[in-house]
KEMAR-418052 format. One record per residue (C-alpha): residue in three letters; x, y, z. Coordinates in steps of 0.02 Angstrom, whole numbers, padded with zeros to 5 digits, always signed. Layout:
% residues N
alaXYZ ...
***
This chain:
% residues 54
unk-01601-00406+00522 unk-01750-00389+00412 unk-01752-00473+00225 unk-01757-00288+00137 unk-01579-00247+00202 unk-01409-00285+00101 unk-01287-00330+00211 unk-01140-00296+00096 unk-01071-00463+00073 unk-01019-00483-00124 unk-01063-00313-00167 unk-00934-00224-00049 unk-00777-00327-00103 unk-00826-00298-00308 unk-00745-00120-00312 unk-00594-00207-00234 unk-00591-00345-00361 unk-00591-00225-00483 unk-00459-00089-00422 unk-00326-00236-00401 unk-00377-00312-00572 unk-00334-00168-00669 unk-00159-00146-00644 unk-00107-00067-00818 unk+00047-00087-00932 unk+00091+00091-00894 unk+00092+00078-00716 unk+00267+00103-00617 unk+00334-00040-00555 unk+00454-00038-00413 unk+00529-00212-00353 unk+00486-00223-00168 unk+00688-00242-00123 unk+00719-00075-00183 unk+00575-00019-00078 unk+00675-00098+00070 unk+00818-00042+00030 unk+00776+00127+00029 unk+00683+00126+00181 unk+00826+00058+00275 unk+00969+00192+00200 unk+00810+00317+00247 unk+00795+00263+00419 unk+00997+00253+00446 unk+01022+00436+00393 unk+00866+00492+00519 unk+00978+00406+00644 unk+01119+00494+00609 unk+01035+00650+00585 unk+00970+00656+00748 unk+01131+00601+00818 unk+01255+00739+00739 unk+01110+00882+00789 unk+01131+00849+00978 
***
């Protein structure tokens, strides 16, 4: 690799350092249980779904 190239390093991870820095006031929050929670009940009712549709 010759001195003249950037290999990304520092400068690649900056915009990430960034994005997850400015989480505002404003933004939605969601606690992760309820995520779970809802993913489960989703997946159950798929399941039956596909069971009753035989």
């Amino acid at each position: 690799m010759s001195s003249g190239q950037n290999s990304g390093g520092l400068m690649s991870s900056a915009g990430l350092v960034r994005y997850f820095e400015s989480e505002g006031r404003n933004a939605i929050r969601i606690d992760p249980k309820t995520i779970m929670a809802f993913s489960a009940l989703f997946g159950v009712l798929v399941i039956l779904l596909n069971i009753f549709t035989v």
